[in-house]
N, C-alpha and C positions, 0 to 999 in steps of 0.2 A: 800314880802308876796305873791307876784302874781307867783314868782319863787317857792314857797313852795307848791302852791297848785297847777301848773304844774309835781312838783313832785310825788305830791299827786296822780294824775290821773294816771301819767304813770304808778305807782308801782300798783293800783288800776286792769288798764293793764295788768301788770306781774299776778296779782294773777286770772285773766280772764282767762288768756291763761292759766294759770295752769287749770282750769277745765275743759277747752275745751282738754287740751290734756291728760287729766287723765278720760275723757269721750267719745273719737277719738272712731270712726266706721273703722275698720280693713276687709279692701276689699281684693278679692282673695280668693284660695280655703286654707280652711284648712291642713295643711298634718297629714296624716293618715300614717304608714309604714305598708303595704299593707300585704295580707295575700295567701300564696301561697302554693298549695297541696304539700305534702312531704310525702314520702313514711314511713309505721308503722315501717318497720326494714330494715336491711342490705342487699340485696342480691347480690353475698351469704353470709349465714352467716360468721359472725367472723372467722378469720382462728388466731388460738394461735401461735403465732412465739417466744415462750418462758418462763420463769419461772419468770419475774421480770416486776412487773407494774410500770410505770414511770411517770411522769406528763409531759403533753404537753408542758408547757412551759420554759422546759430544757430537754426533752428529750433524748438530746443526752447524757446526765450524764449518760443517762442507758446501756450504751457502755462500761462501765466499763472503758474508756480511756483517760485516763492523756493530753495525747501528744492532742488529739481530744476538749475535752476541750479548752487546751489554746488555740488551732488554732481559736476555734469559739469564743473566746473569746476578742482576739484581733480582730478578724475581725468585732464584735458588737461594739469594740471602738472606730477603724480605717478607717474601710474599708470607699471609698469616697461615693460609695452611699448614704449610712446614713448619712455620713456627711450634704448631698446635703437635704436628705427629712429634719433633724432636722432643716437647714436653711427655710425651705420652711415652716415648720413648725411656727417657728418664726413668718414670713413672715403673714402668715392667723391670727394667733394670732391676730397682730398689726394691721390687718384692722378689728379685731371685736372691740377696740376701738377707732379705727377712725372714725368708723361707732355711735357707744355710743355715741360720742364727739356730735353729732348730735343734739344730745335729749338737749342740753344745748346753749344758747344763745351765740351767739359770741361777743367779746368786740374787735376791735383793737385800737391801738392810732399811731395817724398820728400828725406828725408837716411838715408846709412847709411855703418857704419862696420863693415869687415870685417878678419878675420886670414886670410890665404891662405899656400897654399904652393902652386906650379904643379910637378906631377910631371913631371920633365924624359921621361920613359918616356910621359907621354899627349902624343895628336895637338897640343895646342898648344904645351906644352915641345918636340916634333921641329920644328914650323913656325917655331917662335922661335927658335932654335938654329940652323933652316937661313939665315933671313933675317937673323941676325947672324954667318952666316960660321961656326957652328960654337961661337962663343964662351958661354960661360955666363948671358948673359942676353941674352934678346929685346928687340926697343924696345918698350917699353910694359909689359911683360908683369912686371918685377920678376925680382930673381934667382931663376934656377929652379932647385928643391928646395929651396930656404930663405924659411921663412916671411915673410910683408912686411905692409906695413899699408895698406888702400886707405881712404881718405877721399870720400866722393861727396856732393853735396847739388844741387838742381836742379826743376825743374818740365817733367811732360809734360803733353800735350795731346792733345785728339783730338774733332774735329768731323763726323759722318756726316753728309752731305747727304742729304735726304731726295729723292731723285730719282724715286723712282716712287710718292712719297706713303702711303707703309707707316706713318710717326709721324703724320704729317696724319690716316690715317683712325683711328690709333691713337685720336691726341686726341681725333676725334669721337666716339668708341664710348664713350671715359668720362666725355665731359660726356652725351650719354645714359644713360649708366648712374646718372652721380649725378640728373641726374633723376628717373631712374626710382625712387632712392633715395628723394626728394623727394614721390614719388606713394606710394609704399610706404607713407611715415609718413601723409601724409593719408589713405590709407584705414585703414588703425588709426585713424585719429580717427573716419572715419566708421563703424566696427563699433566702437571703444569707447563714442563716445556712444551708438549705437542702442544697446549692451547695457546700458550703465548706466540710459537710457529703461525698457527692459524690466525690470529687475529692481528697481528703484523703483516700478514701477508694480503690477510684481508682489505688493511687499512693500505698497504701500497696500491692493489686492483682500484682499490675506491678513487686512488688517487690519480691513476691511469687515466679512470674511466671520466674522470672530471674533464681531466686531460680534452679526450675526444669531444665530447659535450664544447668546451669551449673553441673546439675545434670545429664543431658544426658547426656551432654559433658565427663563427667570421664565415664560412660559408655561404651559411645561408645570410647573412649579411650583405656577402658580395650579391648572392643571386636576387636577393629582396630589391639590390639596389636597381640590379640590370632588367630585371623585371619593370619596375618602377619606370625605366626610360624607353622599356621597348612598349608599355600602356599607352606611354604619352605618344610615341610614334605611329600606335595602330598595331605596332607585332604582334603583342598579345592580347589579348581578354581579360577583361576586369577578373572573372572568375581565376585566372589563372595567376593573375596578380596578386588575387587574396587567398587562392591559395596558398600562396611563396610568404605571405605575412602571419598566416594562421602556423604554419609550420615554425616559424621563428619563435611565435608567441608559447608554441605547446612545448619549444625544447627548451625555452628561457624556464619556462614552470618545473622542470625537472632540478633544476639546482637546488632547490632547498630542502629536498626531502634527500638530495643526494650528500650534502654539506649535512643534516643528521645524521646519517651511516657513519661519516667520518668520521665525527665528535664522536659518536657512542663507541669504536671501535677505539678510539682514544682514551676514550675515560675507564672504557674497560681493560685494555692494557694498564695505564694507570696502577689501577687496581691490583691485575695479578701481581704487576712488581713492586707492590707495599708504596707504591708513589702518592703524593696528592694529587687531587684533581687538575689538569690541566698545566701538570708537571712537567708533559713531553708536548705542550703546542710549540716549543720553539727549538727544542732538538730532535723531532723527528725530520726527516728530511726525503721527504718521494724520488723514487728509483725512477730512471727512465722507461726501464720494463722489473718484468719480476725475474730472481732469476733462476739458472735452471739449478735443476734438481741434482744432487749426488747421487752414484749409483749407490745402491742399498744389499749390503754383504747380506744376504739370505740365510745360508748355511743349511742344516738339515731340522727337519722337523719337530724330531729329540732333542734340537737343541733348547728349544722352548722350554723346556722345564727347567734349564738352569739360567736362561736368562729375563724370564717375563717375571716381575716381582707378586704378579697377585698370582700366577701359579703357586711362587714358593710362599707365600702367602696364606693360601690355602693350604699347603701342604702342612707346614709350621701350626695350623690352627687346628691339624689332624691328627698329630701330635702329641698337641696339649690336650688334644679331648680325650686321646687313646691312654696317657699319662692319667689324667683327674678320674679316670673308668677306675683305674688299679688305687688310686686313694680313696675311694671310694669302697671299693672293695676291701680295703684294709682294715675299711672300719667295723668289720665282722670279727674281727680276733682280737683278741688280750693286747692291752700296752701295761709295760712296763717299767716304771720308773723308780729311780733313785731319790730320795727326800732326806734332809736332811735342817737341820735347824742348830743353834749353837750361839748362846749372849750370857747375859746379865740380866737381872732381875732379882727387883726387895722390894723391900715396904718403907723402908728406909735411905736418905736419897743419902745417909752419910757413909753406908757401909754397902753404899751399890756396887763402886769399883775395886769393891774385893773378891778373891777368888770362890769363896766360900756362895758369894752368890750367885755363881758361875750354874745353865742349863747347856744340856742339849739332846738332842735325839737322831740316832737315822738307823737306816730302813728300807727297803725296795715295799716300792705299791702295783700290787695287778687291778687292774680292771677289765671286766668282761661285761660288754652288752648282753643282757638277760633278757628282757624287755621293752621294744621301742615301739610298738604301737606300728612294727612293718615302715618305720621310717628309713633303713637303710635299707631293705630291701629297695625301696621305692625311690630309693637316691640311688641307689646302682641302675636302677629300669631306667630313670633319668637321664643319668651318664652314657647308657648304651644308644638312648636315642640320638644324644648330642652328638656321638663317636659316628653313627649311621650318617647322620644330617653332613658331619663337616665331611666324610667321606664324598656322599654326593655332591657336595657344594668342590671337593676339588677335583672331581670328574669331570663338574660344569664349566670349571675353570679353563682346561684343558680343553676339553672342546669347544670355548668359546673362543679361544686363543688360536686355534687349527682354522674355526670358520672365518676368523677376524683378516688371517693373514691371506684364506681364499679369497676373500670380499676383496682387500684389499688389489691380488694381484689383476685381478679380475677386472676391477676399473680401472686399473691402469693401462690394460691390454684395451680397453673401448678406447679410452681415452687418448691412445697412443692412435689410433685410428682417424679419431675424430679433427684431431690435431691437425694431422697432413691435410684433410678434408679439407679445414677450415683454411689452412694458409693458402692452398690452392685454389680459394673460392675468394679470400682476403685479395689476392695480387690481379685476379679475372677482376674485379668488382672497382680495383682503383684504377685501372686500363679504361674498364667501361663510363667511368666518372669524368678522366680528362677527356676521355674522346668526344664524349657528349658536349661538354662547355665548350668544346672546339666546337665542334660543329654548329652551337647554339650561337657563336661569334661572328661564324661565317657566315649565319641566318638558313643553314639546314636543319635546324632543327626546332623543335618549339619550346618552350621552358619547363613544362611537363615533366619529359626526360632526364631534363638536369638534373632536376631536384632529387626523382626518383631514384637515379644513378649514383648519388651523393648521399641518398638516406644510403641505398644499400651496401655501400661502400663502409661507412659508418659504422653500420648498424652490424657488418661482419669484423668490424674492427673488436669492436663492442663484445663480441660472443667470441672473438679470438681471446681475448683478456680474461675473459671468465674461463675458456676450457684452459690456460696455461694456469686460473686460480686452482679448478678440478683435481687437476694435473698434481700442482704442488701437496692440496690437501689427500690426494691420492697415496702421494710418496710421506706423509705426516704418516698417514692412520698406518702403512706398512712400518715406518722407523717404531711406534708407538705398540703396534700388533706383534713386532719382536723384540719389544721388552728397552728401546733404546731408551737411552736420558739416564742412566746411572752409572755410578761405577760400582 
């Protein structure tokens, strides 16, 4: 009866601590996500790079390109970065329920089985000794200076009420953290797709440009040869003949350093898409040109904060630090816990599993810091710095993301310039090329010209292909500067 109403109390207990902690005073600042000037519109504005709207978070679909696709495609499956954040991911997840586990009482169950001997000469053999009068054994205690055998088996407990909200804010700093975990991997997706963008695009220009190279090559082939016969006739000048030969020889010397670029923009695609080396020499396949660009949904300035991941990123890790400030500060007041314990125990293993051997004990425990030596002051100064730091760090954010997306429009408005330039100068420059060889046929003109006429033909071809690479990597770092490649 007196075991039932011991029970009575304890559970009496349990439902105490339930009020007390469904009533807890939650110390520390609140978090707020802060509110920060942002400019009304774009400057400059929007530059149109196209006929086709795309959504950011496939964007590249808008490339019209197969091959482009599946490269970014495998590299969102494979690649080991993402591998490493989805782990990491995990990782956060499992301490917001380690952290939960918190809010629940803990049970374990212990069994042990010992050999003692109690020295009649220490404080408990003189205490046993006096309370049994003197006589050779204590109650409880076993006979003293001769070894005994204790049998114990049983389950403790132990419940912390969270009364000033120290695991509350706990909790909240790690489901912020694993988000921020969550934002982490989607900005990897967004700088692995733009890099895989880029060096596909790369490896087509390379391939272009091989293109013209062997395209001078039969030119200047043909003109080395007409050269050669107009020598032998008196038209020209040995100088100018070795001219026509020297020029052949210094463009045949550019293929090999240009066949490196290739390989290396292969092996590093590779790479990002978890591939082995030399995985894509025989399914990549070069474009005739590169192509254009999809136009890039802009929208408004504000909108950067809900879709650039290392914004919400930073935010999320502003957070957690504003949270771990008020656990911190929790650890200036009282906890309170619930303890309890409740087995078996003898000296004897035959009369263990009777009631008679039956313990237990419970209880509420406070504890209060008296004395730390200024350690929790000095962990809250701590935490207020980290709160300051990750503040600035998502102010930097935000303005890095406002000047990224300037930078971006920016070159794209030269580059939209340069462009027209260049094709303008591209179609003058191939006119000026046939005309010459005409004329070098009909014997108006001397071999000189040709050659000259043919490099610079080329050679604007050449720079036309690099400002359309510009171009593309332009329209990259804008998809990338507004947060595209996730969903």
């Amino acid at each position: 009866m007196q075991r039932m109403n011991n029970v009575s109390t304890y559970c009496r207990l349990v439902v105490l601590g339930s009020l007390l902690l469904s009533g807890c005073i939650t110390v520390g600042p609140d978090y707020q996500t802060p509110k920060l000037p942002l400019p009304e519109q774009w400057t400059p504005p929007s530059v149109q790079v196209g006929a086709v709207n795309v959504e950011l978070a496939h964007w590249w679909q808008g490339f019209s390109d197969p091959q482009l696709n599946t490269l970014i495609a495998s590299a969102l499956a494979q690649n080991l970065d993402i591998q490493a954040t989805k782990a990491r991911l995990r990782n956060a997840r499992a301490a917001i329920q380690s952290v939960e586990a918190r809010f629940w009482p803990e049970v374990a169950a212990a069994s042990v089985y010992q050999r003692q001997r109690i020295s009649p000469n220490s404080l408990q053999g003189v205490l046993g000794s006096a309370t049994s009068g003197g006589g050779p054994n204590g109650p409880g205690l076993g006979p003293l200076g001769t070894p005994f055998d204790i049998f114990r088996a049983g389950f403790d407990s132990n419940w912390e009420l969270d009364l000033f909200g120290g695991i509350q804010r706990q909790q909240q700093a790690a489901m912020a953290l694993a988000e921020a975990a969550l934002e982490s991997q989607r900005d990897v997706q967004v700088s692995l797709t733009s890099e895989v963008a880029q060096l596909y695009f790369s490896w087509l220009s390379l391939q272009q440009q091989e293109s013209i190279l062997q395209h001078q090559q039969e030119q200047l082939t043909i003109l080395q040869h007409l050269g050669e016969v107009a020598y032998a006739e008196g038209l020209v000048t040995l100088l100018e003949k070795q001219e026509a030969d020297l020029l052949l020889q210094n463009l045949r010397s550019k293929f090999p350093a240009l066949q490196i670029k290739i390989a290396t923009a292969q092996h590093q695609l590779e790479y990002l898409c978890g591939l082995k080396t030399d995985a894509l020499a025989k399914r990549l396949r070069a474009a005739s040109q590169l192509p254009a660009a999809p136009q890039v949904p802009l929208g408004l300035p504000a909108e950067l904060l809900r879709r650039r991941p290392d914004i919400r990123l930073a935010e999320r890790k502003l957070a957690a630090a504003s949270e771990l400030l008020g656990v911190a500060i929790a650890e200036q007041f009282p906890k309170l816990a619930l303890t309890g314990n409740v087995g078996l125990q003898s000296q004897e293993l035959s009369n263990f599993a009777n009631m008679t051997s039956g313990f237990y004990g419970f209880g509420p425990r406070i504890s209060l810091p008296v004395f730390q030596m200024g350690r929790i002051a000095s962990n809250i100064t701590a935490h207020r710095a980290q709160l300051e730091e990750a503040q600035t760090l998502y102010e930097k954010s935000v303005t890095l993301a406002l000047r990224e997306v300037a930078d971006a429009l920016s070159s794209l408005t030269q580059l939209q310039k340069k462009r027209e330039t260049l094709q303008a100068a591209t179609q003058t420059a191939e006119r000026s090329a046939t005309l010459a060889i005409a004329m070098f046929n009909e014997g108006e003109s001397d071999l000189k010209p040709v050659l000259q006429n043919h490099l610079n033909w080329d050679d604007l071809r050449s720079q036309q292909i690099a400002n359309e690479l510009d171009w593309i990597k332009s329209n990259l770092a804008l998809y990338k500067a507004l947060g595209g490649g996730w969903q």
